[in-house]
DSSP file (Angstrom, degrees, kcal/mol; ACC not computed):
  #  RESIDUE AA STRUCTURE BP1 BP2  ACC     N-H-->O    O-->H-N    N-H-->O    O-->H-N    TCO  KAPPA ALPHA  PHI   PSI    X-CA   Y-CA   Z-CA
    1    1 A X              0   0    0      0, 0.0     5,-0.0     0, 0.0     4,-0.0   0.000 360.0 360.0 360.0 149.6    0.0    0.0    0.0
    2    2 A X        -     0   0    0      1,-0.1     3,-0.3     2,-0.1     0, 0.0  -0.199 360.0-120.7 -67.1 154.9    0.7    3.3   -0.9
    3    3 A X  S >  S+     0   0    0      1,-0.3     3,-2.4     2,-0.2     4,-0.3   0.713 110.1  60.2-115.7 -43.8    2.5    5.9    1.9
    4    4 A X  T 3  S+     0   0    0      1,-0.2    -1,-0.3     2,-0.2    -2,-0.1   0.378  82.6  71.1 -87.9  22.6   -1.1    8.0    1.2
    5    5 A X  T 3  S+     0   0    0     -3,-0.3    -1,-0.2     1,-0.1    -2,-0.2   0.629  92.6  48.7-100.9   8.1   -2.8    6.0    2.1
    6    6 A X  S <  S+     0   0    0     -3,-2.4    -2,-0.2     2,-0.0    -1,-0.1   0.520  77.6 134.4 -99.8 -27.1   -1.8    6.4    5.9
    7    7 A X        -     0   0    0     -4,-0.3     5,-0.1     1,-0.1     2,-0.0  -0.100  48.9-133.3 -79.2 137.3   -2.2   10.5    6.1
    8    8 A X     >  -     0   0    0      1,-0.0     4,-1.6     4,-0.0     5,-0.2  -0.202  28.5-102.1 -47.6 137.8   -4.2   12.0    9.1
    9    9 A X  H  > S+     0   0    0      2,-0.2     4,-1.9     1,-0.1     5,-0.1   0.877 119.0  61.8 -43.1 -35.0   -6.8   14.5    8.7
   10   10 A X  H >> S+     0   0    0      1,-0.2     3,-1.9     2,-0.2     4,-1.1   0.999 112.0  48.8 -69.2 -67.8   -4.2   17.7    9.9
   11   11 A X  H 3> S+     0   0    0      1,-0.3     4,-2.5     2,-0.2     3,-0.4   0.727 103.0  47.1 -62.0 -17.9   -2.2   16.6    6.7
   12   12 A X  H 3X S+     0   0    0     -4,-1.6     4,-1.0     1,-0.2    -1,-0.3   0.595 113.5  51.7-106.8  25.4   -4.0   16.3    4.3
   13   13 A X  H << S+     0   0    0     -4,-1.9    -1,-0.2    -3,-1.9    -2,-0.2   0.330 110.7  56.3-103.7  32.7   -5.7   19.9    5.2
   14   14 A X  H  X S+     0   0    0     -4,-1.1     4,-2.9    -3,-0.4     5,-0.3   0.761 107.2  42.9 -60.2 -62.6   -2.4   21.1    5.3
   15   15 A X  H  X S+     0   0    0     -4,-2.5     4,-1.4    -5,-0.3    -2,-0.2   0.765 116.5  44.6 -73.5 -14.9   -1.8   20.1    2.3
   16   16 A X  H  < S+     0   0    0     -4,-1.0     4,-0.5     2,-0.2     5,-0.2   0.767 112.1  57.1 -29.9 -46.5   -5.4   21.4    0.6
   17   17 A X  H >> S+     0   0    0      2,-0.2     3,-3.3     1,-0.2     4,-1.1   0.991 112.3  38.6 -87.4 -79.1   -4.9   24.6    2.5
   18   18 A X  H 3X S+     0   0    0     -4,-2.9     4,-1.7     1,-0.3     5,-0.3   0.813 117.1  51.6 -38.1 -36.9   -1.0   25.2    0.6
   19   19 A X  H 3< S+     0   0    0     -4,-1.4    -1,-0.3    -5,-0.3    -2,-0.2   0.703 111.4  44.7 -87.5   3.9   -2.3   23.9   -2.9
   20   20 A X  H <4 S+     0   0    0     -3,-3.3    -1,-0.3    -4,-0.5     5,-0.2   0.394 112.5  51.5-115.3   2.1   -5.2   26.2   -2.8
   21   21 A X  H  X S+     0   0    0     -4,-1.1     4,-1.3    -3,-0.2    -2,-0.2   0.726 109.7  50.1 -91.8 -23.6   -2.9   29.2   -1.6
   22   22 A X  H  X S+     0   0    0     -4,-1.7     4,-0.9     2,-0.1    -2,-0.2   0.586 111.4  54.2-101.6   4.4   -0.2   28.4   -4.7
   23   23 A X  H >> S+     0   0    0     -5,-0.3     4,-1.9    -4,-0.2     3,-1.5   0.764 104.6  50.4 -88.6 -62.0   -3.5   28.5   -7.1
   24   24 A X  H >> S+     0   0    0      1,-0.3     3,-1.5     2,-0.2     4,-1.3   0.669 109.0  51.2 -25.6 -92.1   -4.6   31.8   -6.0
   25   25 A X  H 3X S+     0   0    0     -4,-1.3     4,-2.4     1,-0.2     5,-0.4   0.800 110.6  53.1 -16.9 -48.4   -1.2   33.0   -6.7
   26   26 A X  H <X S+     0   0    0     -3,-1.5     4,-3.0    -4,-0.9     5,-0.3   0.983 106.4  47.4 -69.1 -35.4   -1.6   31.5  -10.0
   27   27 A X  H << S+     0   0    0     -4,-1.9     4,-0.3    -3,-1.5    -1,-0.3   0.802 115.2  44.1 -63.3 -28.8   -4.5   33.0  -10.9
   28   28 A X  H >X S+     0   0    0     -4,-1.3     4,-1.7    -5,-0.4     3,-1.2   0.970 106.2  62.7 -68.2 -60.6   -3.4   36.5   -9.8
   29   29 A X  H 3X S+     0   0    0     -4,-2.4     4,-1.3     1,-0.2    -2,-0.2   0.790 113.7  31.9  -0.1 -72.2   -0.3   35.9  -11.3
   30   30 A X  H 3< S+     0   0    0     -4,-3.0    -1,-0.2    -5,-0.4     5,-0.2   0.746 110.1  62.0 -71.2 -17.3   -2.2   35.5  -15.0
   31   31 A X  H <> S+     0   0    0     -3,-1.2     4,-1.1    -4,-0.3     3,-0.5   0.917 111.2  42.6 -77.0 -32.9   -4.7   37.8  -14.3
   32   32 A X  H  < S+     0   0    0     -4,-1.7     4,-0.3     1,-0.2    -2,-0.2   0.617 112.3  49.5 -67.4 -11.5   -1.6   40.4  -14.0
   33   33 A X  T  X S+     0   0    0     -4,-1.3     4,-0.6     2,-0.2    -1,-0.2   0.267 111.9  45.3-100.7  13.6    0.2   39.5  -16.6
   34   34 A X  H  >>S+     0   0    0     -3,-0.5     4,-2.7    -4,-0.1     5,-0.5   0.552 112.1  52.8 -97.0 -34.8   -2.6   39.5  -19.2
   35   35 A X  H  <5S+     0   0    0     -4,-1.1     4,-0.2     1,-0.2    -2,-0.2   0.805 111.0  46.0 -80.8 -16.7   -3.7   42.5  -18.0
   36   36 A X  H  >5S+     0   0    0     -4,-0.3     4,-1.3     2,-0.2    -1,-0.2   0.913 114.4  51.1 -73.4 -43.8    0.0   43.9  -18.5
   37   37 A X  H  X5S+     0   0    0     -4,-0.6     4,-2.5     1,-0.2    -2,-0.2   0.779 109.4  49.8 -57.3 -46.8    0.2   42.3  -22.1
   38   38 A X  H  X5S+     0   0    0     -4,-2.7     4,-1.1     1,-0.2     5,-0.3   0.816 112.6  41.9 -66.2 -45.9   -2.8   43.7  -23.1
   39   39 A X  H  ><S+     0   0    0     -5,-0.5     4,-2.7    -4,-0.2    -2,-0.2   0.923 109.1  58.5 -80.1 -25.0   -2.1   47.0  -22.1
   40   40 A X  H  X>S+     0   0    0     -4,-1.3     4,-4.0     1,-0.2     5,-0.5   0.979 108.7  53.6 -59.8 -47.7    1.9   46.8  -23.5
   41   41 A X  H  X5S+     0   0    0     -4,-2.5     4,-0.6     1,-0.2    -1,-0.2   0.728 108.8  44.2 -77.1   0.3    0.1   45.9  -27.3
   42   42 A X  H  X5S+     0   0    0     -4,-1.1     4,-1.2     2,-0.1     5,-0.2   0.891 112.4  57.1 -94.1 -41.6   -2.1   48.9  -27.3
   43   43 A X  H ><5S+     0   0    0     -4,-2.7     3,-0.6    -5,-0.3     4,-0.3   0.744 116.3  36.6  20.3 -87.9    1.1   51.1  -26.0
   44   44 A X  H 3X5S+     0   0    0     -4,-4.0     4,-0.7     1,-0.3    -1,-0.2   0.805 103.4  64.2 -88.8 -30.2    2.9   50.1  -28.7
   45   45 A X  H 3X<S+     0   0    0     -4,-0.6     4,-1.0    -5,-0.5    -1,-0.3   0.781 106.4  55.5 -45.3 -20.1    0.2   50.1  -31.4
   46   46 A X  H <X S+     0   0    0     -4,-1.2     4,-2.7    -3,-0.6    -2,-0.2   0.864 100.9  50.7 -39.8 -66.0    0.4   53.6  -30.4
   47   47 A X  H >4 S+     0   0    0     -4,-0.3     3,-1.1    -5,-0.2     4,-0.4   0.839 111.6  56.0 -58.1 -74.5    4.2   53.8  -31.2
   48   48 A X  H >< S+     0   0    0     -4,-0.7     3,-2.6    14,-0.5     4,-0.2   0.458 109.8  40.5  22.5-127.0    3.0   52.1  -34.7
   49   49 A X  H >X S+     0   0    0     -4,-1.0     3,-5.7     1,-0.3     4,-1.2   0.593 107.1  67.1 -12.6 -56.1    0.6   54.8  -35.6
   50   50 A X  T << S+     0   0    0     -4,-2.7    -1,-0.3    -3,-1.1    -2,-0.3   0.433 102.5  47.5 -66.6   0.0    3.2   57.3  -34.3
   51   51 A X  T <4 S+     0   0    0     -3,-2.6    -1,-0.3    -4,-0.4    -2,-0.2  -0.003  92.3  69.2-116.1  32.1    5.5   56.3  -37.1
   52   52 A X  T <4 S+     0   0    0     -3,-5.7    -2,-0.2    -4,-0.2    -3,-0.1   0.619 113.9  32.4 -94.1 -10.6    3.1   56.5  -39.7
   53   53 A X  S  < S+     0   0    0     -4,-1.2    -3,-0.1     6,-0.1    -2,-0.1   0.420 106.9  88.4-121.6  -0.2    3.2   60.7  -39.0
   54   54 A X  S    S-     0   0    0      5,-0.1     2,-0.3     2,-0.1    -3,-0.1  -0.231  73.5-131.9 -87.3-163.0    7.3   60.6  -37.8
   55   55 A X    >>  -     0   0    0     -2,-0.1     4,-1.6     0, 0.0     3,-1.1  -0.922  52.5 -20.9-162.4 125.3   10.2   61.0  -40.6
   56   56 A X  H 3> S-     0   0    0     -2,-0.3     4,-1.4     1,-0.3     5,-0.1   0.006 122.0  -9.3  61.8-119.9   13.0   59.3  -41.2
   57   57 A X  H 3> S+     0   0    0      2,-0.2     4,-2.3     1,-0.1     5,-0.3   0.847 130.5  62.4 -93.4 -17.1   14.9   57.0  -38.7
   58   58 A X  H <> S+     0   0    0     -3,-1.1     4,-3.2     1,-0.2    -2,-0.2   0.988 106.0  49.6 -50.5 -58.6   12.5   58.3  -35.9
   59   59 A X  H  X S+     0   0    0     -4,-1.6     4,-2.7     1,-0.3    -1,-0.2   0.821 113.0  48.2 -35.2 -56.5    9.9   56.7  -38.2
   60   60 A X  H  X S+     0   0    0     -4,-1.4     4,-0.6    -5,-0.2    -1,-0.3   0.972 108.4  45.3 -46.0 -67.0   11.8   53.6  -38.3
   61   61 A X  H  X S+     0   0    0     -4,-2.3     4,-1.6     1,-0.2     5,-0.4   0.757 109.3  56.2 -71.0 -22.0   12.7   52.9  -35.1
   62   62 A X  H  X S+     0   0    0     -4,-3.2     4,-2.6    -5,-0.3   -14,-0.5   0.920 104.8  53.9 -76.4 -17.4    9.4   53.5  -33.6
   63   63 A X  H  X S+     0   0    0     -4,-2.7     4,-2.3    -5,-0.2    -2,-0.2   0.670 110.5  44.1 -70.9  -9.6    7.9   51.2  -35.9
   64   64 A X  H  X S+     0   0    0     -4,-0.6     4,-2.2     2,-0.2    -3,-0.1   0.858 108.1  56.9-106.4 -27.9   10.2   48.3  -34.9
   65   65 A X  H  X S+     0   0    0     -4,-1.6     4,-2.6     3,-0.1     5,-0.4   0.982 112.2  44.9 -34.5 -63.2   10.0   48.9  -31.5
   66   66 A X  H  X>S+     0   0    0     -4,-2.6     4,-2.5    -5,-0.4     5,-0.7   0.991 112.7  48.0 -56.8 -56.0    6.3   48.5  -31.9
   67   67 A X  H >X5S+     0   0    0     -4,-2.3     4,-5.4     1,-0.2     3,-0.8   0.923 112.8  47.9 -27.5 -84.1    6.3   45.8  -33.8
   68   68 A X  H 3<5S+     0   0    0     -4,-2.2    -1,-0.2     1,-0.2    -2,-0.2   0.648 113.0  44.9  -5.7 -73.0    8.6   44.0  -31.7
   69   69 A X  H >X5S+     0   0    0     -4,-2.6     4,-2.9     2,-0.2     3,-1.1   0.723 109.8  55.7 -54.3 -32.3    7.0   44.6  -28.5
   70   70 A X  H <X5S+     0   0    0     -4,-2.5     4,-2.0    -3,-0.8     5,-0.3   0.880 107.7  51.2 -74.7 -37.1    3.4   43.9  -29.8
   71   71 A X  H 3<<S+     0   0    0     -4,-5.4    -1,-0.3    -5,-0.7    -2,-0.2   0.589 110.7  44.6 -90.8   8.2    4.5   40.5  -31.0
   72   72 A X  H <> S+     0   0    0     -3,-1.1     4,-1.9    -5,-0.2     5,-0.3   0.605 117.9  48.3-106.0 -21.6    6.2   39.4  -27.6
   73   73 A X  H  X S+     0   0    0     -4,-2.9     4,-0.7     2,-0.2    -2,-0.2   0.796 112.1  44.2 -64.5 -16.5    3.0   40.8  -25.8
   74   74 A X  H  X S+     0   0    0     -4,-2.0     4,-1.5     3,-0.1    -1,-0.2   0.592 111.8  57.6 -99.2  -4.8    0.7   39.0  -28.1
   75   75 A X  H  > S+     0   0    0     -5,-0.3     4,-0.9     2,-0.2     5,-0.3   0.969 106.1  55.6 -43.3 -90.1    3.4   35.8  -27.5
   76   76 A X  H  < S+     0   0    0     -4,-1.9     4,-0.4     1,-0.3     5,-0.2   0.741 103.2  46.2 -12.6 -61.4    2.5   36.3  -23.8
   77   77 A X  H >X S+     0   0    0     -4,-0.7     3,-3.4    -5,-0.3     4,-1.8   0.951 110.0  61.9 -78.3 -52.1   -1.1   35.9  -23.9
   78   78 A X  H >X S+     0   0    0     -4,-1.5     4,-3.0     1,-0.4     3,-0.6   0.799 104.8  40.4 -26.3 -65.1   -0.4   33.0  -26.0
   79   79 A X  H 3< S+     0   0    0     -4,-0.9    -1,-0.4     1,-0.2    -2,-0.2   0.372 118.7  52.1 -83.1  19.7    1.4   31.0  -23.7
   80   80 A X  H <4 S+     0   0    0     -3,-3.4    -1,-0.2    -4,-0.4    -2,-0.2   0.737 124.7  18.1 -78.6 -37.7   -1.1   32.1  -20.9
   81   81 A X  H << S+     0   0    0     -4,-1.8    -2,-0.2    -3,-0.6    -3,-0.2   0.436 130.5  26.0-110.7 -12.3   -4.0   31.4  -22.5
   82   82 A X     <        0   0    0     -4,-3.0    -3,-0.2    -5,-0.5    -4,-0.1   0.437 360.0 360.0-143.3  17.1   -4.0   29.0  -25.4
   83   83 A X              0   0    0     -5,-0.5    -4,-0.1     0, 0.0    -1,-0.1   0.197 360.0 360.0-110.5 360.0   -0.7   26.6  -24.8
């Protein structure tokens, strides 16, 4: 027989009581970082727009910044949400 199959009540609502304190974390934990991701790609979809009306290398570099950033924030929600 198995080791669990011995455990006392006090353990195993020890252990209930930690695993449902490290899902809360997790779930705050994605609800801030979605809410971070999402707000980084509209940011920079701003910076975007804000080199369609710049000049020259300003133009440039804000667009690749945006880019950039918008595709590792929309990365982000990927692996939060759909991996």
């Amino acid at each position: 027989m198995a080791d669990s199959d011995n455990l006392s009540e006090a353990e195993i609502r020890h252990t209930v009581r930690e695993e449902v304190s490290k899902a809360g974390w997790s779930v705050i934990s994605t609800v801030f970082w979605t809410i971070l991701a999402a707000f980084a790609v509209l940011v920079e979809l701003q910076a975007i727009q804000i080199a369609f009306y710049a000049s020259g290398l300003g133009a440039l570099a804000y667009a690749a910044v945006g880019i950039l950033i918008t595709g590792a924030s929309v990365y982000l929600l990927y692996l939060l949400h759909w991996d």
